[in-house]
Structure formats: structure tokens, C-alpha cells
Steps between C-alpha positions, in 0.01 A plus 500: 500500500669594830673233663355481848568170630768293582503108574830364728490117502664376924412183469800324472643289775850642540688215542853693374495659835368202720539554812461805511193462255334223704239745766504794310499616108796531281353808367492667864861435591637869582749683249646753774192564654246477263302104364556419125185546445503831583714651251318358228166630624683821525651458161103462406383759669752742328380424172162537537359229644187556699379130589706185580419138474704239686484140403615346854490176578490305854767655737455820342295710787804672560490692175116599562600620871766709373256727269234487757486743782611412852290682728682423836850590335394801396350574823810437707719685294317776475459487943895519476492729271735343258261700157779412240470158568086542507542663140713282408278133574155725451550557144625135397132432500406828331690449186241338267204302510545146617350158401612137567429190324614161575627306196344087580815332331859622440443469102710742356472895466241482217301361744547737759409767269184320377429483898505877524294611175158540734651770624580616151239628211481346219600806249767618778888441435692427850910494625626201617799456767651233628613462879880426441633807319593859656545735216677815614460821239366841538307400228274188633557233280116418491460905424742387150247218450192694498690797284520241201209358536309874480700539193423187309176321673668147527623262788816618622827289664765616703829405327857455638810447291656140681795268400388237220619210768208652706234507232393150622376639831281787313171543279759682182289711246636512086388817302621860385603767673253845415649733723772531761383224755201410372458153266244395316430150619442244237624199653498367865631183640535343859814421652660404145881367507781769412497255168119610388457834701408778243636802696700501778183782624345340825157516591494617901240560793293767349234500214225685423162295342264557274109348456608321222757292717204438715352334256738308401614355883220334568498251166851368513630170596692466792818400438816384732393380860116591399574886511331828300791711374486876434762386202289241333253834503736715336600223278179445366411876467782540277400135284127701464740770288479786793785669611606567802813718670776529755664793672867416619468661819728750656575416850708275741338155507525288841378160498372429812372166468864415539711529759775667297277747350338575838869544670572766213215682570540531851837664446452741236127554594655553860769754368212707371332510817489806721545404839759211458647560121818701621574322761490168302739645221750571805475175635508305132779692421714388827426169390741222351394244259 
């Protein structure tokens, strides 16, 4: 079945980039000149995606502004006859088809996904991307999601390859390779030490789901801090003797729910840029570190 839906959890506070977090979402700090949250709606878009859910939380009416239409901008840019700028901000709300749901309690991205399935049909699979990560690729990584999942019918993870000091900060998948970048997944454990990890294959941002993980969501028991985890899901999918797989994406991953990640990404994203990419190159070069 078609994947035409796509759920993007906001609701997380931000703290990481307090201040600067404190009147406005993380997600809708500007790479260059363009929110977060607006590449990976793109990134959606590009892959198919015809409808978008956002799980927001309080503080989050920025996000719903942003893909709405705003009627007196438009208006004045279009009496001072700035039209690339009117194209540009007219079609942000064009894109897909938008819905918002609030998620009560921060209890963990299970439950924001189990806050967005009335919006979903029962029988329907659905992507899932998270608000921190900017995948550049011609290819949309979400597009390499939804290839393997046409091809084998099953949930589907994004995998990265990450140091086995890291593992510890990752869900980290065990199982067998079937084809160049693609694994079949027969293990999956949260945040494991380097000690116990069985891969050093990361899970990251972006999954597609399937009814059966539906089903599964809204039976288990919460676990740390009283939270739903998408990983207890897959966990237990796998226990019921399903099997699930993971598509090492190809791409440039920036991790902007850090300020590190987010600082890379404005430079190389920036160098890639039209109007200010040369001239940044010129003036990074003059530098000395």
C-alpha cells in the first residue's frame, strides 16, 4: 500500500538550546534561512508524502503558523512587488496537507505516535520523522525507507554506522545483512552499552510503521520515567517472531538537536546555498583557526 502519510513528533522542550529555545521552538530555529522543520517536511514531501501530522506540544504555535498561510504578508509583498519572495512563503503552506495534534504528556515517542493514529487508518502503513535530524541526499532518506518497505512489506529503520563508545546513546539493531544496505532486523535494543550492543548499526530519526506496530503500541508497559517507546514496539514485534528491516541510508546526517550538529549544518548546508554559498567558501577560507 502507498505510503501517504507521515507523522513528525515537535513536542520536545528544547532545552539543549535554552535560551534560545525558551519563546520559540527548537525545531523552528533557521538553518541559513530556512526552520528545521522545514527541511524535513520537504524531505517528506519529496518522497511522496501527501499528508503530515505534527505532534506539538504547548509553545509550539510557531510550527502551525509557519505551514499556515499569512494573508497580510502575502499581501504586502505582493503591493511591493517583491513575487519571488511571495512564491517563495506562498507555497510553504502548499506543500502537503496539514494536521496538528497536541500530545497531553511528554511520554516518550511511542506515545506521540499513538497520539497521531486518528489521523491514520487502521490497514494504512505511515513514515515517521523526527524534528532533530536534516538528512541531505538527492535521494530523500525517507524516499530509501519507503523503497524497502515496497519491496518487503515490513517496518522499516533508518540505520547509521556510529562508533561502539556511542552505541549507548542509540536504539542498535542485530541481524543479517540481505543486500547492500539493507539488514534484516532480528534483534533491537535501546541505548545498550558498547559491552552488550549487537551491531555498531544505529537506529536514527526516520522509520516507516506498519498496522501491526499499531497494535502492538498501545499494550505495552511503560517503562523508564513512565514513557511509550517506539523500541519496546520494535522489540516486541521481533519477540512475536516477525521480522523487520533497516536501510543504512545514504546521505549527510546533521543532528540538530545539538548545537554541534546544528553549527555543521549551517556551514556546509550554507556552502550549498545559492545566494551566500560562494561567498562563504571565500570568507572560510581567509579564515585562521
Amino acid at each position: 500500500m502507498k505510503i501517504r502519510k507521515a507523522i513528525i513528533p515537535v513536542a520536545g522542550m528544547g532545552t539543549r538550546f535554552l535560551p534560545a529555545s525558551k519563546a520559540q521552538p527548537k525545531e523552528m530555529l533557521a538553518v541559513v534561512d530556512k526552520p528545521v522543520i522545514q527541511y524535513i517536511v520537504e524531505e517528506a514531501v519529496a518522497s511522496g508524502i501527501e499528508e503530515i501530522i505534527f505532534v506539538t506540544a504547548i509553545g509550539k504555535r510557531a510550527i502551525e503558523d509557519h505551514f499556515d498561510r499569512n494573508f497580510e504578508l502575502e499581501y504586502r509583498l505582493e503591493q511591493k512587488k517583491k513575487m519571488a519572495e511571495l512564491k517563495l512563503v506562498s507555497k510553504i503552506g502548499k506543500m502537503a496537507k496539514f494536521a496538528f495534534v497536541r500530545q497531553s504528556k511528554p511520554l516518550g515517542d511511542g506515545h506521540a505516535v499513538l497520539s497521531a493514529l486518528p489521523f491514520i487508518d487502521a490497514h494504512e502503513p505511515v513514515a515517521v520523522l523526527f524534528g532533530d535530524d536534516i538528512i541531505d541526499n538527492k535521494v530523500p532518506a525517507t524516499k530509501q525507507l519507503i523503497d524497502v518497505y515496497e519491496q518487503y512489506e515490513s517496518p522499516v529503520v533508518a540505520l547509521q554506522k556510529v562508533p561502539k563508545k556511542d552505541t549507548s546513546r542509540y536504539g542498535v539493531i542485530g541481524g543479517r545483512r540481505v543486500k547492500s544496505g539493507i539488514w534484516e532486523v532480528n534483534n533491537y535494543v535501546e541505548k545498550p552499552p558498547a559491552s552488550k550492543a549487537p551491531s555498531n548499526l544505529a537506529a536514527v530519526g526516520r522509520y516507516v510503521l506498519t498496522p501491526e506496530i499499531y497494535k502492538i503500541l498501545p499494550k505495552l508497559k511503560t517503562g523508564k520515567g513512565g514513557e511509550i517507546r517506539l523500541a519496546d514496539a520494535f522489540a516486541e514485534y521481533i519477540k512475536q517472531g516477525n521480522i523487520m528491516h533497516g536501510r543504512v541510508f545514504d546521505g549527510m546526517r546533521y543532528d540538530c538537536g545539538n548545537k554541534l550538529g546544528f553549527l555543521k549544518a549551517q556551514i556546509e548546508l550554507g556552502l550549498k546555498h545559492p545566494d551566500v554559498g560562494r561567498e562563504l567558501k571565500k570568507y572560510l577560507k581567509k579564515k585562521t583557526f
